[in-house]
C-alpha positions in Angstrom: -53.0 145.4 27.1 -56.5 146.5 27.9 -59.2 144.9 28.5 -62.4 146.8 28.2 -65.7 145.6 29.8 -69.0 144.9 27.7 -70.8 147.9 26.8 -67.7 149.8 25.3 -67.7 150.0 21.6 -65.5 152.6 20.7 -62.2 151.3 21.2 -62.3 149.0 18.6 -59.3 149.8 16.1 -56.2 149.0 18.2 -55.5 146.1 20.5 -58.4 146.7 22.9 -60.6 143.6 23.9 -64.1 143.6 25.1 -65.0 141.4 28.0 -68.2 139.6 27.2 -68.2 136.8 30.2 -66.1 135.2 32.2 -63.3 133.4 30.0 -65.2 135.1 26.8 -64.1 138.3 24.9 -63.4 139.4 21.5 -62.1 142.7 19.6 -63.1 144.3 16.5 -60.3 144.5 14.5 -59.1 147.2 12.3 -60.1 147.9 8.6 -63.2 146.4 7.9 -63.9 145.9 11.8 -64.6 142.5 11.9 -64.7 140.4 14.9 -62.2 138.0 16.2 -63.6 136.0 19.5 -61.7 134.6 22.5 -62.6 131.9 25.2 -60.6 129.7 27.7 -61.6 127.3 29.7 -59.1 126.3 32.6 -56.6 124.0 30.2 -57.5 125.0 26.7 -58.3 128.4 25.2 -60.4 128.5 21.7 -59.9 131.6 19.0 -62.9 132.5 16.7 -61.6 133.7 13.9 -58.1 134.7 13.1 -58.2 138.3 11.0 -57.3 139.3 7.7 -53.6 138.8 7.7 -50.4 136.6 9.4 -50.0 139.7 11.5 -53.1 140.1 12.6 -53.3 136.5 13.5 -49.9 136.4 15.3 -51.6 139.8 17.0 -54.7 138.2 18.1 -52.8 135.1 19.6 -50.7 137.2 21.5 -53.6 139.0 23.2 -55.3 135.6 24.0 -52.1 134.3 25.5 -52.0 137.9 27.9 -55.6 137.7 28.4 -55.4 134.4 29.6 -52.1 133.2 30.6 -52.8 130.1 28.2 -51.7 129.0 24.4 -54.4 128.7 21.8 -55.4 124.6 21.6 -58.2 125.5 19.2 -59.5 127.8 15.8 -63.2 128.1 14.8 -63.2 129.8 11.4 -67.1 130.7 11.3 -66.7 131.2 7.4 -64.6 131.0 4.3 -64.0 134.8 3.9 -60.3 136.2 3.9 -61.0 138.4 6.8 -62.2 135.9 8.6 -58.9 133.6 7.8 -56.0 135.1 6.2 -54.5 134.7 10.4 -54.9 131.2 10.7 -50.9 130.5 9.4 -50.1 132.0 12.9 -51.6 129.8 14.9 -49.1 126.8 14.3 -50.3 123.5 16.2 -53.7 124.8 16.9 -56.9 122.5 15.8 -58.7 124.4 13.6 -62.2 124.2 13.2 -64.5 125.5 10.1 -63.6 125.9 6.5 -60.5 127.9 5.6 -61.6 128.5 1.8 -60.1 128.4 -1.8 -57.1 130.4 -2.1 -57.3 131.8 -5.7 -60.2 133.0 -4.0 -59.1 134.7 -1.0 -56.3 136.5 -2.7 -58.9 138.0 -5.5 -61.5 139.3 -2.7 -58.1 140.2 -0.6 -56.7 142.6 -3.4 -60.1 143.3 -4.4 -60.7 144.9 -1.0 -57.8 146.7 -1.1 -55.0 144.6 -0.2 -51.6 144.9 -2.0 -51.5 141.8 -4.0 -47.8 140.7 -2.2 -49.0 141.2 0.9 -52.5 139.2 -0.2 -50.5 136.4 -1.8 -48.0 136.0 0.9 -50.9 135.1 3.3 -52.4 132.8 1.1 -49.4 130.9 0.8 -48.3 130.6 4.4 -48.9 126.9 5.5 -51.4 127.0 8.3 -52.5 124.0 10.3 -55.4 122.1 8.2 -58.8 123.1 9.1 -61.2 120.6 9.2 -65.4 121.6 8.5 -67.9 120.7 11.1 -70.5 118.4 9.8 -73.3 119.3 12.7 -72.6 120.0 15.9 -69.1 119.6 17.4 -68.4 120.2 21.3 -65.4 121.4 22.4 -64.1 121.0 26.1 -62.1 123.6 27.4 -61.1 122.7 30.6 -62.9 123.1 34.0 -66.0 122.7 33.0 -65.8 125.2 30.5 -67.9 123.4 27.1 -68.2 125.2 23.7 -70.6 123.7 21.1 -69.6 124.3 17.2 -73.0 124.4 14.8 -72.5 123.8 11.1 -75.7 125.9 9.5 -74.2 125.4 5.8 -74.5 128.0 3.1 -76.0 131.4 4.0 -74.1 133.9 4.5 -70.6 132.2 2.4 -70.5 128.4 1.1 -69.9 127.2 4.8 -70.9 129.4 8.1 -69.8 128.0 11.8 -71.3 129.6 14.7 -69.8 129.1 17.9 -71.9 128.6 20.9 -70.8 129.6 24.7 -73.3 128.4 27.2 -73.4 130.7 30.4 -72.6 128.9 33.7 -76.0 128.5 35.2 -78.4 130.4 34.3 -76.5 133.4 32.8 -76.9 134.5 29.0 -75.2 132.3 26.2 -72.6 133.9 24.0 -73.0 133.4 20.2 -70.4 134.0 18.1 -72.7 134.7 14.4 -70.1 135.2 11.8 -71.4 137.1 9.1 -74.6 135.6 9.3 -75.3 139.0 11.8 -73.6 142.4 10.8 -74.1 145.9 12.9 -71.6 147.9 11.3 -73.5 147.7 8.1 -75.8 146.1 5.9 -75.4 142.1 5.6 -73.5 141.0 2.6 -74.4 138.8 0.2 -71.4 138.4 -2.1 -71.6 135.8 -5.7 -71.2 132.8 -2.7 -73.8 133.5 -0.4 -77.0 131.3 -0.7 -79.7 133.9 0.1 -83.0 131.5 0.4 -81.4 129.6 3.3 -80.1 132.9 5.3 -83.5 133.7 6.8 -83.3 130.0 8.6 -79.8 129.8 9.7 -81.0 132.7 11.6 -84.2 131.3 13.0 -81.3 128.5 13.9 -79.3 131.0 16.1 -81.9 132.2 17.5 -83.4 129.0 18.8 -79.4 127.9 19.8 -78.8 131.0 21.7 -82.3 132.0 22.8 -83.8 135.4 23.8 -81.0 136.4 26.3 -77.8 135.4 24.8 -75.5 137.9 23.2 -75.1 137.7 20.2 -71.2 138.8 18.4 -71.8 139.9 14.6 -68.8 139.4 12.0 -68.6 143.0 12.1 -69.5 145.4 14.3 -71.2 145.9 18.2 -72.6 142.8 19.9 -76.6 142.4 19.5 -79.4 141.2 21.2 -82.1 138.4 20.1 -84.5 141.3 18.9 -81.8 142.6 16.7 -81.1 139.2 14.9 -84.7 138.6 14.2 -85.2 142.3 12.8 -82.3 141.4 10.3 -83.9 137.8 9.3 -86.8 139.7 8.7 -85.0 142.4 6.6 -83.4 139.7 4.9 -86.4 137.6 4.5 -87.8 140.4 2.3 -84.9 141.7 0.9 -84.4 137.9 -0.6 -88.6 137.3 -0.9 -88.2 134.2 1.3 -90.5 133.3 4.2 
């Protein structure tokens, strides 16, 4: 397995990860390039995310175990989205954090995307551990001092977006895992869920979690800085007319 420093982008349709900071990385999956997120701590090791299928879940688990030489404890699922969960079934005794969605829902925006409908309704159907939302703020601890911090923003982006906070040891840069709520690869979607009027401040909300140095991970595409995330809440603030 490889594991490619920050700063390189354009490995990002085979089983490549992206080193982000110590104990943090993610990939950009294949297809629709969205993000999955890794970080361990010294006992425990947390997965953001968990692809569009079983496979690509059992995938993604397998590169966190070789990137870290521990077994995934914990699942954030930043949003309700079937690229974002349809991988949870293959992470079997994990705690999973965030809301896994509806499943008559999942499988129509799954074939709708261009998923065979077996392959769309076998995933939906595969038991996966419960996930349970986060109502606020939940903190995680990893394991030698290593402390993630869960933020419920509600609906934006989908019904229910998570974003998942890694503070930097001292005084280095935060991570931010956004979700959808940030999207590089393209323009933000706002599907029949999303709940346009409150996007522009679940971003101002990042923004003031992660602050002006962080890095920030979008649900698709290259990691972004603070001035990026407020150029798209301003976008989206007049795309939406919302202050």
């Amino acid at each position: 397995m490889e594991l490619h420093e920050g700063g390189n982008h354009e490995q990002h349709s085979g089983a490549h990860w992206e080193r982000l900071a110590p104990g943090v990385a993610r990939r950009r999956l294949p297809g629709w390039d969205a993000t999955a997120g890794v970080v361990a701590g010294t006992t425990d090791v947390l997965v953001v995310d968990t692809g569009g299928s079983p496979q690509e879940g059992a995938d993604i688990r397998r590169g966190a175990t070789e990137l870290f030489g521990l077994p995934v404890t914990h699942v954030a699922l930043t949003h309700p989205h079937f690229d974002h969960v349809l991988g949870t079934s293959a992470f079997p005794g994990a705690a999973v954090h965030g809301t896994a969605g509806n499943g008559d829902e999942l499988l129509r925006d799954a074939v709708a995307y261009g998923v065979p409908a077996g392959a769309a309704r076998d995933a939906v159907e595969r038991p996966a551990p419960p996930a349970r939302a986060v109502d606020g703020e939940l903190e995680l601890d990893l394991g030698g001092g290593r402390r993630v911090r869960l933020v419920g923003l509600g609906p934006a982006h989908s019904p229910d977006d998570l974003v998942v906070l890694v503070p930097g040891p001292g005084n280095a840069p935060a991570v931010v895992f956004c979700g959808d709520l940030v999207e590089e690869s393209g323009e933000p979607q706002a599907g029949p869920d999303a709940s346009p009027e409150r996007w522009p401040a679940a971003l101002d909300r990042l923004l003031e979690l992660g602050g002006e140095d962080a890095v920030y991970v979008p649900g698709h595409g290259a990691a972004v800085d603070a001035r990026f995330v407020r150029e798209q809440r301003n976008a989206l603030a007049r795309r939406f007319g919302v202050s």
